[in-house]
N, C-alpha and C positions, 0 to 999 in steps of 0.2 A: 584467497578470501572470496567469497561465496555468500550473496544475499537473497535472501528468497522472500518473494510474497505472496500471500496469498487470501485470495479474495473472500470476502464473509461468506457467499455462498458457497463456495468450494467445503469450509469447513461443516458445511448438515449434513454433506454426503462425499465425504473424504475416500478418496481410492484408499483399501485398505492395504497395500503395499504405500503407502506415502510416508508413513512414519520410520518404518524399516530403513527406507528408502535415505532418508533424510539421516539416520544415525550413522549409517552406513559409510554416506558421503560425510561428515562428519570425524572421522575416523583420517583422514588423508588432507581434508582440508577446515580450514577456520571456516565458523559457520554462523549465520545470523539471520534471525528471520521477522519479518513484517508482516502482522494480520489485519483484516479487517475485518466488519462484522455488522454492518450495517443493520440486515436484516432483523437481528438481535434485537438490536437496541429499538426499532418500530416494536419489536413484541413486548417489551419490556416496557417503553413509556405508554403504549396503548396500554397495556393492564394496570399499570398507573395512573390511567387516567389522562394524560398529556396527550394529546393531538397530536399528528407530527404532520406540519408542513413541509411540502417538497415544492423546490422553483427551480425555473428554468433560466438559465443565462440567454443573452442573443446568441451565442455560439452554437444553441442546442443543448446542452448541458446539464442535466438533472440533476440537484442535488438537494440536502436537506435544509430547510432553513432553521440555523440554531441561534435557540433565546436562551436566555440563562438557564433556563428551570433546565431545558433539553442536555445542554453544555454539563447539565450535572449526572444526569441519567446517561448520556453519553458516554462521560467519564468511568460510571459506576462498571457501567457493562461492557466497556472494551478492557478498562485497566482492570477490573474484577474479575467476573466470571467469564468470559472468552477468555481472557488470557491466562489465568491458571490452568483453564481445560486444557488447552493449548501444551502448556507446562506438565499438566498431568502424563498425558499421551506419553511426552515426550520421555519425562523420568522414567514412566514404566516400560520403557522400552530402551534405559540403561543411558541415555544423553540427559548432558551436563547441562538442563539448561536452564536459564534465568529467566523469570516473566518480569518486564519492566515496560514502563508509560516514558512517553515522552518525558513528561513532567518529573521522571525521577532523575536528581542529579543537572536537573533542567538541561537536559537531553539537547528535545526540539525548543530552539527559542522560536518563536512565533511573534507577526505583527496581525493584531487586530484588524480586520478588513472595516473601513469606518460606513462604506456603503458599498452595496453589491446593486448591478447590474440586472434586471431580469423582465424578461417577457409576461404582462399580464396575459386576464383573459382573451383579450381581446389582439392578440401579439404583437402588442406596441411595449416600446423600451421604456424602464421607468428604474429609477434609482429609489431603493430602501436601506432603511439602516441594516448595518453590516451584522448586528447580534455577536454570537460569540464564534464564527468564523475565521479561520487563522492563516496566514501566509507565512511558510517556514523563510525565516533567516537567516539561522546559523544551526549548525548541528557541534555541539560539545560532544565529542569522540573520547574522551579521556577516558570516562568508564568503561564504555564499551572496547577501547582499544587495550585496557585491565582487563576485564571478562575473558575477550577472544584468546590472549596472552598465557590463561592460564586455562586452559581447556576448555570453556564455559560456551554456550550458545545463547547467546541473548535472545530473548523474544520480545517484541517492543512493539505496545498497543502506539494509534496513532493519536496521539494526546498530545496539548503541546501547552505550554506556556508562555502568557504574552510575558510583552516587557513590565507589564503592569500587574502580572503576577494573576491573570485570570486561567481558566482550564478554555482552551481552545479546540474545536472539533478541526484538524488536518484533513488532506485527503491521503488517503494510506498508501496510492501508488505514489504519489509526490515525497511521502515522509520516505519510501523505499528507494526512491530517486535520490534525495538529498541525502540519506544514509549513506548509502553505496557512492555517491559518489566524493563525500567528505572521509570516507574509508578506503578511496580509491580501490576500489575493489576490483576484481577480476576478472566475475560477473557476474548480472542482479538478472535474478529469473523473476518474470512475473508469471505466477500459476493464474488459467484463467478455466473457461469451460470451453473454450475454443482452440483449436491448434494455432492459430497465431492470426495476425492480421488478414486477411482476405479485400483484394482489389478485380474487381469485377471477377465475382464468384472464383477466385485463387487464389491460390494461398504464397502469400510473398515469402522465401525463403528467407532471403537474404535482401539489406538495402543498405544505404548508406545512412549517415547521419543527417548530413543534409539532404536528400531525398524525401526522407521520412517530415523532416521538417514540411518541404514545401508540399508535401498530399494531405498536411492536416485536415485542413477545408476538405476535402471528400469524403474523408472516416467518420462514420457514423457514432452517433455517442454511446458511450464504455471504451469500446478500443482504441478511442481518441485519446482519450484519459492515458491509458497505457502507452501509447506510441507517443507522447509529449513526456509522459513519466521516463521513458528511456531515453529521446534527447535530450535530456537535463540530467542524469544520472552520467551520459557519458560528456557533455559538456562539461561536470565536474568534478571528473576525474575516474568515473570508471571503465571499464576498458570495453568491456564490450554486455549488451544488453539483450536480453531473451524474454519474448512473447511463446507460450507452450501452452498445452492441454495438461491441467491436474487428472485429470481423467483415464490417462494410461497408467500401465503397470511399471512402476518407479519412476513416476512423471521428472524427479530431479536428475535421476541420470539419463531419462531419454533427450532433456532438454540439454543437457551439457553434450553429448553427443550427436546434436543438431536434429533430433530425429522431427518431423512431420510437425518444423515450427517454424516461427520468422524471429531471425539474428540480426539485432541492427548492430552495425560498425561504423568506430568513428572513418 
């Protein structure tokens, strides 16, 4: 069992062996995959008009800050049109796959963040309301553990639903984190634009789980993202975790055979 992610940007300019690549592995093993799509959805609510604010945590951290209106356009455009493209690719290229949202089947349950943390102008700490922001709780496996059962590849935008039944913006490495690792899987590739993590200019092949843990503090933000999304995926139950470049020629099997990436192990 086999989860793969992959980053909004990876998808404007997708290695054209990636699709092949993915049906192929496919074929030998259960297969499920996590997108994001960030980028999108700024071009989507800008020509709608909507602003899209980004803040920063004290950790360094950039991310979006979502209010309702956004949480709606969010929704539209990862569970919409990213994810049937996504879907598209894949049919026409003969795999069995399913585009679904968190929200279908209430997938991801999610807890409303009621205040976020963030650095103003001025880089002092100050607390704001949380908007529509989600922290994953539980992943309901049942469908998807139906899907994979029966040849099917699920694709699964990062949407979630609180307890209170709102549409929540996830972060997509975490939803691929708490997937894979409530699917105990085998193991969760994150496609990136980079060969893998780098610690003073090189490239870490391999680390451990707790290693990765205590260098958080030094990784710079994105990768950070990614190397916390893999100690929490093997934390809860996956076996082993891959940082790889979407960028090579069948980025899915160069990363399963460890090629020119960083493999964290518990």
């Amino acid at each position: 069992m086999i989860v793969v992610k992959f980053g909004g940007s990876i998808l404007n300019d997708l290695q054209e062996s990636t699709i092949k690549d993915l049906c192929k592995i496919s074929m030998g093993e259960k297969l499920l995959m996590v997108h994001g799509g960030g980028n999108e959805v700024t071009s989507i609510a800008t020509k709608l008009g909507k602003e899209q604010r980004f803040i920063v945590s004290p950790g360094g951290i950039r991310s979006r800050y979502t209010d309702k209106e956004t949480a709606e356009i969010y929704t539209m455009v990862m569970a919409g049109k990213i994810n049937k493209l996504i879907v598209k690719m894949l049919i026409k290229e003969g795999l069995n796959a399913v585009g679904l949202s968190g929200i279908d089947a209430h997938v991801l349950v999610a807890i409303r963040k009621n205040r976020l943390a963030i650095l103003n102008e001025k880089g002092r700490k100050m607390l704001i309301d949380g908007g529509y922001t989600g922290k994953i709780k539980q992943v309901r496996i049942e469908l998807l553990t139906l899907l994979l059962d029966q040849g099917y590849t699920p694709v699964i935008s990062p949407v979630a639903l609180s307890e209170e039944f709102d549409f929540l913006n996830v972060d997509g490495d975490r939803a691929a984190a708490y997937i894979a690792g409530s699917l105990n899987a085998d193991k969760v590739i994150f496609l990136t634009n980079v060969n893998g993590l780098y610690i003073d200019d090189k490239l870490v092949q391999t680390i451990s789980m707790e290693d990765a843990r205590s260098i958080l503090p030094k990784i710079g933000f994105g990768m950070e993202k990614k190397v916390l999304a893999c100690t929490e995926a093997l934390t809860l139950g996956a076996k082993e975790a891959i940082i790889s470049s979407a960028n090579v020629s069948e980025p899915i099997s160069s990363a399963l055979l460890h090629n020119n990436c960083t493999v964290i192990y518990k």
